[in-house]
mmCIF file of the N, C-alpha and C atoms, coordinates in Angstrom:
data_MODEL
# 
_entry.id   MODEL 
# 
loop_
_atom_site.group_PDB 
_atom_site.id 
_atom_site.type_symbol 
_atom_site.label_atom_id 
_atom_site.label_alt_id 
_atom_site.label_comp_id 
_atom_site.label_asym_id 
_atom_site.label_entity_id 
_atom_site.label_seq_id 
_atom_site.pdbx_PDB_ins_code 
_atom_site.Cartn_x 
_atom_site.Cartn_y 
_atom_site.Cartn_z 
_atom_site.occupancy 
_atom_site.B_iso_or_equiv 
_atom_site.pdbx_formal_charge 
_atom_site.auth_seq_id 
_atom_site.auth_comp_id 
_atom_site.auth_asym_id 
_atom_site.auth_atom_id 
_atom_site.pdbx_PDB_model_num 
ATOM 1   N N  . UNK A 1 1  ? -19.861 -5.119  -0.014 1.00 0.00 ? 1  UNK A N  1 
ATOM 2   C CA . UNK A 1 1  ? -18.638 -5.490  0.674  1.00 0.00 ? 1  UNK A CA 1 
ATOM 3   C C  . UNK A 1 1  ? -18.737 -5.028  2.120  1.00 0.00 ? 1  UNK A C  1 
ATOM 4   N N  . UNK A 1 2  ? -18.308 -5.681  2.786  1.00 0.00 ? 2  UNK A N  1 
ATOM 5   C CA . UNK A 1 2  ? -18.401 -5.424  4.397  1.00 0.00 ? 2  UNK A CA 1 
ATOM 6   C C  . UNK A 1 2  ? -17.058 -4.495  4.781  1.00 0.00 ? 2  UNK A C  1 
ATOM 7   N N  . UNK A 1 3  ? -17.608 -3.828  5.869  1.00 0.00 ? 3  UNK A N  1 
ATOM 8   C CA . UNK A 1 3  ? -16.696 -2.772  6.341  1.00 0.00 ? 3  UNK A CA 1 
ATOM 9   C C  . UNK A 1 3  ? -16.127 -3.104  7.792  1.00 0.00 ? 3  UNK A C  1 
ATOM 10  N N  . UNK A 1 4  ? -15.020 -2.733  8.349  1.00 0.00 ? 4  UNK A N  1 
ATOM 11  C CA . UNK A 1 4  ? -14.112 -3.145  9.441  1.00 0.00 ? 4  UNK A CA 1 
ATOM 12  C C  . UNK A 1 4  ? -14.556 -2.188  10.401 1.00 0.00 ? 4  UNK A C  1 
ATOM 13  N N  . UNK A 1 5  ? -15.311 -3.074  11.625 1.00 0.00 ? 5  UNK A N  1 
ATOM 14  C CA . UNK A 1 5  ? -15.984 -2.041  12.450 1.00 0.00 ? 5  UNK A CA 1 
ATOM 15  C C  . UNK A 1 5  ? -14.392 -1.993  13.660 1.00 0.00 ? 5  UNK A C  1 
ATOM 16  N N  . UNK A 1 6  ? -14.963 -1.471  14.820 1.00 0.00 ? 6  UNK A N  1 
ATOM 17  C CA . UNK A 1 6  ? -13.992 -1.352  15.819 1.00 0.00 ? 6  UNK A CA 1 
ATOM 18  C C  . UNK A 1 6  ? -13.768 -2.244  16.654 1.00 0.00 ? 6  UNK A C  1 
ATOM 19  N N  . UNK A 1 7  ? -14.946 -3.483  16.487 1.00 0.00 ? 7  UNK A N  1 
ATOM 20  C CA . UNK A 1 7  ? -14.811 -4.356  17.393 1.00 0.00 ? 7  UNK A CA 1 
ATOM 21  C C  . UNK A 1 7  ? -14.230 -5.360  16.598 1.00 0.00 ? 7  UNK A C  1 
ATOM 22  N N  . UNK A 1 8  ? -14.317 -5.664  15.093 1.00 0.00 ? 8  UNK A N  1 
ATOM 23  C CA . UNK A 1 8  ? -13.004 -6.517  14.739 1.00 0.00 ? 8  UNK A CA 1 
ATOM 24  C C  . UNK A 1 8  ? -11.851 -5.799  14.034 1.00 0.00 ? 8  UNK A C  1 
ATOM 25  N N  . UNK A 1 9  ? -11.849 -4.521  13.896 1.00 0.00 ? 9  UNK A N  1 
ATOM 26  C CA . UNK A 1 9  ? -10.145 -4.105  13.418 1.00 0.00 ? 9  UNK A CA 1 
ATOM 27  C C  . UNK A 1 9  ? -10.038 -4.571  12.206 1.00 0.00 ? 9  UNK A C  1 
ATOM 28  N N  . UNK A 1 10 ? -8.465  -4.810  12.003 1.00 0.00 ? 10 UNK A N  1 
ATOM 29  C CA . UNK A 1 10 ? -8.056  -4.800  10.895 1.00 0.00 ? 10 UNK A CA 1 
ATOM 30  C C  . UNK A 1 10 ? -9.068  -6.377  10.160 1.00 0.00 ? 10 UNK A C  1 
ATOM 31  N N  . UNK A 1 11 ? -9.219  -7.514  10.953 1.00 0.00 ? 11 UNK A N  1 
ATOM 32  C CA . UNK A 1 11 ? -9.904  -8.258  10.547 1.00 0.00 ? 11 UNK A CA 1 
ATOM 33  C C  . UNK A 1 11 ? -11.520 -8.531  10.222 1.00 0.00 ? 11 UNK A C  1 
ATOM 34  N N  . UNK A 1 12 ? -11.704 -7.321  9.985  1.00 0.00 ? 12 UNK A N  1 
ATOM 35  C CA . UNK A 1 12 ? -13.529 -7.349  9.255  1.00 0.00 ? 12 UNK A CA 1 
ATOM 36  C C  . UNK A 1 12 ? -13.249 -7.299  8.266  1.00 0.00 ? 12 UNK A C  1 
ATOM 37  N N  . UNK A 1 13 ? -11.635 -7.203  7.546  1.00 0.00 ? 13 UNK A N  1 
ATOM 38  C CA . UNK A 1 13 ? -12.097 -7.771  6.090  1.00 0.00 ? 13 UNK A CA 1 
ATOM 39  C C  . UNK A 1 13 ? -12.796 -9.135  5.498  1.00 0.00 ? 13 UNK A C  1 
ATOM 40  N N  . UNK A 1 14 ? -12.172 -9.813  6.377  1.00 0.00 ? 14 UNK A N  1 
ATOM 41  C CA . UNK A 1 14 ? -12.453 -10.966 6.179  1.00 0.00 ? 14 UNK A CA 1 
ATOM 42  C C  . UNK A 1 14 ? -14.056 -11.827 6.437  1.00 0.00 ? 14 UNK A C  1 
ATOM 43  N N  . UNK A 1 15 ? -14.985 -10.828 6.970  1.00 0.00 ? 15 UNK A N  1 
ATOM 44  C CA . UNK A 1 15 ? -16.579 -10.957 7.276  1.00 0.00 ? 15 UNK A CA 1 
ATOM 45  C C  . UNK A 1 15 ? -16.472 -12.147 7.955  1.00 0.00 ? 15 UNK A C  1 
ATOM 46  N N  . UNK A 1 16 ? -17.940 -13.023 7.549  1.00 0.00 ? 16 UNK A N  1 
ATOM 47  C CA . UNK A 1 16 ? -17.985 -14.042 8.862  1.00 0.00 ? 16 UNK A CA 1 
ATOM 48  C C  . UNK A 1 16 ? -17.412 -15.093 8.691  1.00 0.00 ? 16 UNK A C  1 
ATOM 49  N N  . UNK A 1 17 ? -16.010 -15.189 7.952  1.00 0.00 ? 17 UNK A N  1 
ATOM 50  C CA . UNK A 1 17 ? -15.458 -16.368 7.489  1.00 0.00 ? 17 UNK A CA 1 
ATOM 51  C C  . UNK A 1 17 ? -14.155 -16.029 8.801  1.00 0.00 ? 17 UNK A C  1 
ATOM 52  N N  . UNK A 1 18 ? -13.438 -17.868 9.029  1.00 0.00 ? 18 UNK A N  1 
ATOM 53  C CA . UNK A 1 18 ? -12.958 -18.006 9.763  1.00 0.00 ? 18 UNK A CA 1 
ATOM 54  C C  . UNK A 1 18 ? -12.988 -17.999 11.252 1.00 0.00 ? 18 UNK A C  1 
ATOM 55  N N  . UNK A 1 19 ? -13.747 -17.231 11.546 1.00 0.00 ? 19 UNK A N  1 
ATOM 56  C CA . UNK A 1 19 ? -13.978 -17.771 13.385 1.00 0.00 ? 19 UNK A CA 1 
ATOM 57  C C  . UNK A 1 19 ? -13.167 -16.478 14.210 1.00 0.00 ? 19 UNK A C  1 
ATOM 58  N N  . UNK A 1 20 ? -13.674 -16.454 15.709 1.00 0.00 ? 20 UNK A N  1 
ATOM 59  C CA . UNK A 1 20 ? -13.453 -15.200 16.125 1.00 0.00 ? 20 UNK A CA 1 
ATOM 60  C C  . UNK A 1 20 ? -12.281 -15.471 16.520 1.00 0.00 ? 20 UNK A C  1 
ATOM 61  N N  . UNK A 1 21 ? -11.638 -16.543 16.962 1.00 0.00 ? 21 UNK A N  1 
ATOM 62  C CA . UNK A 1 21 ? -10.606 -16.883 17.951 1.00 0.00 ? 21 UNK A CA 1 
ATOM 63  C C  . UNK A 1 21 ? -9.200  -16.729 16.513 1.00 0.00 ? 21 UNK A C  1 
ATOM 64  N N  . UNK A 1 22 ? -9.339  -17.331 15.422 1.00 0.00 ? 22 UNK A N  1 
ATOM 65  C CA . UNK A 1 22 ? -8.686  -17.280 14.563 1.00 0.00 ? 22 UNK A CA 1 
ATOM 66  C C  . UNK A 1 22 ? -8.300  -14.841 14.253 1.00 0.00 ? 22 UNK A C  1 
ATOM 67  N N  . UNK A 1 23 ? -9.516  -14.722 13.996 1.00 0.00 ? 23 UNK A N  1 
ATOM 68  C CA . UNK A 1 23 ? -9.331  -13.280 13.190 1.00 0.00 ? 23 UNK A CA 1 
ATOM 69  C C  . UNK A 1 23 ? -8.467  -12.636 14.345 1.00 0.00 ? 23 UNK A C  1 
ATOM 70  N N  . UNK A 1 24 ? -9.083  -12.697 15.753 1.00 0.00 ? 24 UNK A N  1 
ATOM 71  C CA . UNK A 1 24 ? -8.419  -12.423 17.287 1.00 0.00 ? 24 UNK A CA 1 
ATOM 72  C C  . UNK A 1 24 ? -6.606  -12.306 17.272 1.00 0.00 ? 24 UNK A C  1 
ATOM 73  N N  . UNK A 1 25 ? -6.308  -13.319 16.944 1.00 0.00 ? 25 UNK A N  1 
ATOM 74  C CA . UNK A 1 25 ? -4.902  -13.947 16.914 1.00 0.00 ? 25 UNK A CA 1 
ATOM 75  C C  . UNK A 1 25 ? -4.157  -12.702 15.611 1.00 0.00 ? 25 UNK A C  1 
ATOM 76  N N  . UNK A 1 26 ? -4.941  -13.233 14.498 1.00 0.00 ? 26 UNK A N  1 
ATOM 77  C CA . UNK A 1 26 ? -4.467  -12.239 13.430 1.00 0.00 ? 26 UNK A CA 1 
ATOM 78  C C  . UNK A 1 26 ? -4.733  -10.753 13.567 1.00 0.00 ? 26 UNK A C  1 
ATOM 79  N N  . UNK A 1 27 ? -5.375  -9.938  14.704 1.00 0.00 ? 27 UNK A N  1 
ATOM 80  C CA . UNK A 1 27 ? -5.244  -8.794  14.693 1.00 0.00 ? 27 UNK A CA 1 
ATOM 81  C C  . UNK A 1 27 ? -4.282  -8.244  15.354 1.00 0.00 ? 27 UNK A C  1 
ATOM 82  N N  . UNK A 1 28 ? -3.686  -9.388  16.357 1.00 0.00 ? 28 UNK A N  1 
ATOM 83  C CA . UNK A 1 28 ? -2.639  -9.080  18.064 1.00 0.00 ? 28 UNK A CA 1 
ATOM 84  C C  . UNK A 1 28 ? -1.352  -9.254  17.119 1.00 0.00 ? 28 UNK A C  1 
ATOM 85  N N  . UNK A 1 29 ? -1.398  -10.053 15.777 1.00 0.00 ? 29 UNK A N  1 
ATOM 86  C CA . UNK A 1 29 ? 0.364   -9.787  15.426 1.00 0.00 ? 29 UNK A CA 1 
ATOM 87  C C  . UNK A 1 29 ? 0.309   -8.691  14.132 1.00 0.00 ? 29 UNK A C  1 
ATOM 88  N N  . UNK A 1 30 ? -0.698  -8.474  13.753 1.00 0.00 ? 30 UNK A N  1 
ATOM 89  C CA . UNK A 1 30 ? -0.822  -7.437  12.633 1.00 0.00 ? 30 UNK A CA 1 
ATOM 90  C C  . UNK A 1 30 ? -0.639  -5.980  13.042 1.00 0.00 ? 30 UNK A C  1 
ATOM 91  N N  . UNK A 1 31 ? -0.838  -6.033  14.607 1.00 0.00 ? 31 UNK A N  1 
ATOM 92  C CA . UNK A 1 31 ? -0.976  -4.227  15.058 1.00 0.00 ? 31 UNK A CA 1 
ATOM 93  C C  . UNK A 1 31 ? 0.072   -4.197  15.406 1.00 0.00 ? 31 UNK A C  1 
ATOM 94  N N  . UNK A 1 32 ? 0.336   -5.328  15.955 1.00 0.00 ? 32 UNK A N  1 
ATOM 95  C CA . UNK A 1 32 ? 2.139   -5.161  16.558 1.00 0.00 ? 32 UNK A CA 1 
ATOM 96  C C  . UNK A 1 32 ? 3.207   -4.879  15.062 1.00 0.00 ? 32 UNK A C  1 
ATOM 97  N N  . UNK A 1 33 ? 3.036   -6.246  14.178 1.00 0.00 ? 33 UNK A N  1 
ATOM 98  C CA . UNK A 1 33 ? 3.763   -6.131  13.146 1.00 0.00 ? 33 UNK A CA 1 
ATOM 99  C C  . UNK A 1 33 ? 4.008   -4.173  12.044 1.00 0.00 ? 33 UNK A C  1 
ATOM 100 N N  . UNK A 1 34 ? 2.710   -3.478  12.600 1.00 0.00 ? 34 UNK A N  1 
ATOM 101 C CA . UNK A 1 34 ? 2.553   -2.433  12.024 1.00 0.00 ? 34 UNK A CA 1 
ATOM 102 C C  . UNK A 1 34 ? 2.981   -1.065  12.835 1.00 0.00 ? 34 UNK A C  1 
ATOM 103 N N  . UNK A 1 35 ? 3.685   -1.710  13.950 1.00 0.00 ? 35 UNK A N  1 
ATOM 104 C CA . UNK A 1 35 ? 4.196   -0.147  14.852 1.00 0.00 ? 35 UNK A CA 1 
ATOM 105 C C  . UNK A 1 35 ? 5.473   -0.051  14.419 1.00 0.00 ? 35 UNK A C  1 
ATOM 106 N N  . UNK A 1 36 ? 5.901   0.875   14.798 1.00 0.00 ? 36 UNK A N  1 
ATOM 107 C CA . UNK A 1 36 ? 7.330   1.257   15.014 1.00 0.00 ? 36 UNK A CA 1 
ATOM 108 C C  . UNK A 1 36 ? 7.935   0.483   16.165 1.00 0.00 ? 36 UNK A C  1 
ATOM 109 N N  . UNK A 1 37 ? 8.746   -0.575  15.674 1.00 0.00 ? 37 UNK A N  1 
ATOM 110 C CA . UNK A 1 37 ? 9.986   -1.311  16.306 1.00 0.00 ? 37 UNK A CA 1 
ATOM 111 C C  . UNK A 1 37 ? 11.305  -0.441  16.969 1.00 0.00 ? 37 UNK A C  1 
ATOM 112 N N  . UNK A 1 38 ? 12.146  -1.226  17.789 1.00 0.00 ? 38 UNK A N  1 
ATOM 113 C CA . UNK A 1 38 ? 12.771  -0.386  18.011 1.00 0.00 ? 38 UNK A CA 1 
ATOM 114 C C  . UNK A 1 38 ? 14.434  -1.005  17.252 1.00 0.00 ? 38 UNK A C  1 
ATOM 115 N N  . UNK A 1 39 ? 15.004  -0.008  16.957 1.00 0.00 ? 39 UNK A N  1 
ATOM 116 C CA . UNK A 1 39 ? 16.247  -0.603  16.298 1.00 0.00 ? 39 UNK A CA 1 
ATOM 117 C C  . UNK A 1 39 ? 17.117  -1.151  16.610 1.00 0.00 ? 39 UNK A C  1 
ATOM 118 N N  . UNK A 1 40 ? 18.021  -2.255  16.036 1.00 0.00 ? 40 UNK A N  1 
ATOM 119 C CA . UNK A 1 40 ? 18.999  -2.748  17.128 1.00 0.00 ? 40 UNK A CA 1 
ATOM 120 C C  . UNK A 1 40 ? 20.385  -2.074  17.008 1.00 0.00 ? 40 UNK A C  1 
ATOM 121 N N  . UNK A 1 41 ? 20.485  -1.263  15.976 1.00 0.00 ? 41 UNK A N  1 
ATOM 122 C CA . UNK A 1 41 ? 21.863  -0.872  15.753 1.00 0.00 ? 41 UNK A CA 1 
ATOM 123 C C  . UNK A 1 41 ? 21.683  0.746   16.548 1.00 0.00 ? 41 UNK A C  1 
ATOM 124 N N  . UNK A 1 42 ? 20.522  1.035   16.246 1.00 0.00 ? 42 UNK A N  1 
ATOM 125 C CA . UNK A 1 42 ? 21.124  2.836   17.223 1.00 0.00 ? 42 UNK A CA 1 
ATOM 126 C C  . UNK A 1 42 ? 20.115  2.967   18.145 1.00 0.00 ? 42 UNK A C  1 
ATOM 127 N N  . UNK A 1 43 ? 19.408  1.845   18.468 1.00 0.00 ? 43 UNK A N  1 
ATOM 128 C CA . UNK A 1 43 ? 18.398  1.654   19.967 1.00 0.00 ? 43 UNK A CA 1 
ATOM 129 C C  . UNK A 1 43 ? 17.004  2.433   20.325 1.00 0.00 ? 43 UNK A C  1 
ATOM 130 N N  . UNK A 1 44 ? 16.796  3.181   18.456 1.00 0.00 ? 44 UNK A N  1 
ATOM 131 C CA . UNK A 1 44 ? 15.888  3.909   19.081 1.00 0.00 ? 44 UNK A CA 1 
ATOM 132 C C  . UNK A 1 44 ? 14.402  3.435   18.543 1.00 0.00 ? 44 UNK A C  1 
ATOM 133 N N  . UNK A 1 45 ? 13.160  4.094   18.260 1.00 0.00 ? 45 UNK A N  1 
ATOM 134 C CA . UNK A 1 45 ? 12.224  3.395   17.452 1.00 0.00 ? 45 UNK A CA 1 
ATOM 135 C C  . UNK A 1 45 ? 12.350  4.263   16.432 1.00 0.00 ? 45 UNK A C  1 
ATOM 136 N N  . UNK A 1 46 ? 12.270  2.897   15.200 1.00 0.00 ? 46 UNK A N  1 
ATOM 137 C CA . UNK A 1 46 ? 11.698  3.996   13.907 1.00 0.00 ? 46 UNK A CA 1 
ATOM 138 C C  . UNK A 1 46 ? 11.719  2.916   12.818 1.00 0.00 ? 46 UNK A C  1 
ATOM 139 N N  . UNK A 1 47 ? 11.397  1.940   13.223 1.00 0.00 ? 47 UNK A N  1 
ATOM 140 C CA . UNK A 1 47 ? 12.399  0.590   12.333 1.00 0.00 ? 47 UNK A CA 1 
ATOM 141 C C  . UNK A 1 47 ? 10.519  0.023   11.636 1.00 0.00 ? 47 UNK A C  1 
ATOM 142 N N  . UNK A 1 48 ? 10.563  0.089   10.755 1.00 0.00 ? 48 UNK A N  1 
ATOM 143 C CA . UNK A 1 48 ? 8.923   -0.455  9.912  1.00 0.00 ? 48 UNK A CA 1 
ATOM 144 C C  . UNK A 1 48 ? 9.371   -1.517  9.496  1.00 0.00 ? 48 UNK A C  1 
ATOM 145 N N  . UNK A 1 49 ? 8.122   -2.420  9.092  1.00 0.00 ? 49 UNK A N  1 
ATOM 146 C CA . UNK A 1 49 ? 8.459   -3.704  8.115  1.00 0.00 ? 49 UNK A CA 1 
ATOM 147 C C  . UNK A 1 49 ? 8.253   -3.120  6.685  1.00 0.00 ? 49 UNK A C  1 
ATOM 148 N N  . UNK A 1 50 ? 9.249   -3.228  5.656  1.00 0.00 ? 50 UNK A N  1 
ATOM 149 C CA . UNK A 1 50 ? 9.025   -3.225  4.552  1.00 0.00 ? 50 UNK A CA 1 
ATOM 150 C C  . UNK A 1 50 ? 8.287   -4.218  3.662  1.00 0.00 ? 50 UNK A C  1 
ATOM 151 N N  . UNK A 1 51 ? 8.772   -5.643  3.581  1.00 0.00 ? 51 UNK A N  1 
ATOM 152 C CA . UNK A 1 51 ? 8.550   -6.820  3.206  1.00 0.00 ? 51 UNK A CA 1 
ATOM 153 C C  . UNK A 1 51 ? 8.279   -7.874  4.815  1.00 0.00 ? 51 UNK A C  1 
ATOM 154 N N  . UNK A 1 52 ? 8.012   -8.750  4.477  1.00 0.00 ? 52 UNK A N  1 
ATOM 155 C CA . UNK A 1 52 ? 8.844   -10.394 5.040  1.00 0.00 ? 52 UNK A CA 1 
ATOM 156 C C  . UNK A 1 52 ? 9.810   -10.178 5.386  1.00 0.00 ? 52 UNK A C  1 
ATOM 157 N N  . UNK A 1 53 ? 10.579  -10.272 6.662  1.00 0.00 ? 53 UNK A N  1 
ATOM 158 C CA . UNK A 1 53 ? 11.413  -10.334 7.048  1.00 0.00 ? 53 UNK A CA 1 
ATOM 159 C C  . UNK A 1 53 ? 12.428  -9.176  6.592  1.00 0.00 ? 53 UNK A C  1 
ATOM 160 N N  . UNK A 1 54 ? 12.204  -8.085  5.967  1.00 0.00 ? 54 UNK A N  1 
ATOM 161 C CA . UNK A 1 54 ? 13.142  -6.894  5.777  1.00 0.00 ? 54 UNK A CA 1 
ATOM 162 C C  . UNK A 1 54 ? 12.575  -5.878  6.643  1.00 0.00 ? 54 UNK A C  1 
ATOM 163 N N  . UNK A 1 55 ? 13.439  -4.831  7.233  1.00 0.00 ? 55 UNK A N  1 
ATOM 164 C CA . UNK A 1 55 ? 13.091  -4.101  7.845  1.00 0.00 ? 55 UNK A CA 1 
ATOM 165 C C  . UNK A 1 55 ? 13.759  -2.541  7.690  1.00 0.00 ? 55 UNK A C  1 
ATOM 166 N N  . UNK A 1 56 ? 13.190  -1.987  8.235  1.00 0.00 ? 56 UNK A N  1 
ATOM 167 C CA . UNK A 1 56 ? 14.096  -0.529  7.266  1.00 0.00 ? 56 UNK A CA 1 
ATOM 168 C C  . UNK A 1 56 ? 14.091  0.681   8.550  1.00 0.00 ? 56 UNK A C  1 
ATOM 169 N N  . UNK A 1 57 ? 15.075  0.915   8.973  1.00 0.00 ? 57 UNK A N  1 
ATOM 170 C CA . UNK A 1 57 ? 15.351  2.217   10.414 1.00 0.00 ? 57 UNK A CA 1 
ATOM 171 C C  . UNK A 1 57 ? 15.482  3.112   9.784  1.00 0.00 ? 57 UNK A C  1 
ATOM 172 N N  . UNK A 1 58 ? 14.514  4.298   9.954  1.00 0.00 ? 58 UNK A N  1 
ATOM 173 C CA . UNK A 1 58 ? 14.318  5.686   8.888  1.00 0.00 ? 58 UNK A CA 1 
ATOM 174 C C  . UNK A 1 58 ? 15.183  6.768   9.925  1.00 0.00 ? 58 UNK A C  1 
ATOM 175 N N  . UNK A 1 59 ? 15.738  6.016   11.237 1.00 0.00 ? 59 UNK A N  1 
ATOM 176 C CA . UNK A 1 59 ? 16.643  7.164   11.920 1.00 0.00 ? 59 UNK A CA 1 
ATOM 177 C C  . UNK A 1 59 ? 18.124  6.719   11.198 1.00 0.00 ? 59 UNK A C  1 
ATOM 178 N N  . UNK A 1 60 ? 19.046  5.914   11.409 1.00 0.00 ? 60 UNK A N  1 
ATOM 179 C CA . UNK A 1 60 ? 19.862  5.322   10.886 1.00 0.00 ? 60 UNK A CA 1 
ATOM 180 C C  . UNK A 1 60 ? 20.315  5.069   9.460  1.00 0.00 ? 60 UNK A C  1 
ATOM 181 N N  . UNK A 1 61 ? 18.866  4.470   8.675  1.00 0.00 ? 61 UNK A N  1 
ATOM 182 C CA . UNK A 1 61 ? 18.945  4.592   7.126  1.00 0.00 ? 61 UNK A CA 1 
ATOM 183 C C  . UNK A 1 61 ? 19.691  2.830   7.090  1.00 0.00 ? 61 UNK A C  1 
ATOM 184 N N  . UNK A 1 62 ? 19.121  2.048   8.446  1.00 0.00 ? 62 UNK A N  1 
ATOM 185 C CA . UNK A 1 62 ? 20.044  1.011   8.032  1.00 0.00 ? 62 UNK A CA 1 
ATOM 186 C C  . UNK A 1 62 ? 18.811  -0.038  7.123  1.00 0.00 ? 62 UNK A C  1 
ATOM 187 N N  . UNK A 1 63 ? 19.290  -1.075  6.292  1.00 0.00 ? 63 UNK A N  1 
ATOM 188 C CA . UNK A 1 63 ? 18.268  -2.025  5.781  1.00 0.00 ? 63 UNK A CA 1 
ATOM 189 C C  . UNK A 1 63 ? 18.536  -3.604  6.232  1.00 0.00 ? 63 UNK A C  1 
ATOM 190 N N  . UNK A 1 64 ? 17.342  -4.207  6.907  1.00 0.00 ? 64 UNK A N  1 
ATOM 191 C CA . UNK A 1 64 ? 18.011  -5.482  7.028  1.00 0.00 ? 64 UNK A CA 1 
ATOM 192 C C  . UNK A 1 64 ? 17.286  -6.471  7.403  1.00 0.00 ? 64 UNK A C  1 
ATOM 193 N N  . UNK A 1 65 ? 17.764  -7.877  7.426  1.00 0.00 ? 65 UNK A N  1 
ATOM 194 C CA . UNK A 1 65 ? 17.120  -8.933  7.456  1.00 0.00 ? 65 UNK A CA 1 
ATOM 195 C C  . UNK A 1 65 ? 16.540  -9.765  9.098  1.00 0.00 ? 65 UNK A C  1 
ATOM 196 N N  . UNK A 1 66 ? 15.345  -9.843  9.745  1.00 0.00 ? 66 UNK A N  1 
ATOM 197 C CA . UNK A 1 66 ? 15.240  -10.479 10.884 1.00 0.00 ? 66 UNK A CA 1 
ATOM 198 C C  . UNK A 1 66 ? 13.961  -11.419 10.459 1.00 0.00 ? 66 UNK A C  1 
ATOM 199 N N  . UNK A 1 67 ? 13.243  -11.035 11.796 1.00 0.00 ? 67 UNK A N  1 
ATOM 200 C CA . UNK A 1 67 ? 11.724  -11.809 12.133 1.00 0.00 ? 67 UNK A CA 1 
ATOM 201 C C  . UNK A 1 67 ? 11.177  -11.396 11.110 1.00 0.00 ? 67 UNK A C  1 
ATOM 202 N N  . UNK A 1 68 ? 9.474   -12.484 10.903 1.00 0.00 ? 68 UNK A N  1 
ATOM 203 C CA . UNK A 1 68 ? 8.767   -12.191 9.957  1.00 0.00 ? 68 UNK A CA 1 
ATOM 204 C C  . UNK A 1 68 ? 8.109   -10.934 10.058 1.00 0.00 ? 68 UNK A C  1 
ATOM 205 N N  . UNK A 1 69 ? 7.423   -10.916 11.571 1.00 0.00 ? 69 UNK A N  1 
ATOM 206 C CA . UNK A 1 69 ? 6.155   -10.583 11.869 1.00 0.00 ? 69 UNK A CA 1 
ATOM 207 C C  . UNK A 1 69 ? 6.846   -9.269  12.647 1.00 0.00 ? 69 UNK A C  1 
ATOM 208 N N  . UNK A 1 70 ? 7.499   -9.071  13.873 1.00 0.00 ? 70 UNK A N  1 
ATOM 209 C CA . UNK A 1 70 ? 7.940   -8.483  14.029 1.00 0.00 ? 70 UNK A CA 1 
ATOM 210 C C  . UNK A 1 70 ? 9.314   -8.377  15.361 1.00 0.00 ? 70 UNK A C  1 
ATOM 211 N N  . UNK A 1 71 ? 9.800   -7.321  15.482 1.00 0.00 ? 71 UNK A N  1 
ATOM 212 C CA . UNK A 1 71 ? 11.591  -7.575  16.099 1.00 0.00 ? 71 UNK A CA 1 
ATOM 213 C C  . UNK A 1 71 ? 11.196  -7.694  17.550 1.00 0.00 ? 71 UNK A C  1 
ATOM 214 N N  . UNK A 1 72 ? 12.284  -8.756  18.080 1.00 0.00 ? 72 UNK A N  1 
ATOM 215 C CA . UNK A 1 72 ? 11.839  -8.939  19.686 1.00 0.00 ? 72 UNK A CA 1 
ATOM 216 C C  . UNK A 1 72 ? 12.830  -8.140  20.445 1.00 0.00 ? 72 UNK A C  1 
# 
């Protein structure tokens, strides 16, 4: 099984399938989708994706529904 070097990130799972321009795209919304957002109800960051479109603020404790990928 192939291992995820530093020059493709989260996308060396995927080895030499799909193309660089494709895996490229899928690493720029996957790192974003995986930070800490910032919240809209108490403005600060702390907001993760749980699911699809659920999102969860671990300052607040609020739970709720937006974007897929991640909050603008």
């Amino acid at each position: 099984m192939t291992t995820k070097s530093k020059k493709t990130k989260s996308a060396g799972r995927f080895g030499a399938r799909y193309g660089k321009t494709v895996k490229d795209k899928f690493v720029k919304v996957e790192s974003k989708q995986r930070m800490k957002q910032t919240c809209p109800f108490c403005k600060k960051v702390g907001v993760k994706r749980i699911s699809k479109g659920v999102w969860k603020c671990h300052r607040c404790d609020k739970k709720f529904a937006s974007n897929t990928y991640f909050l603008d």
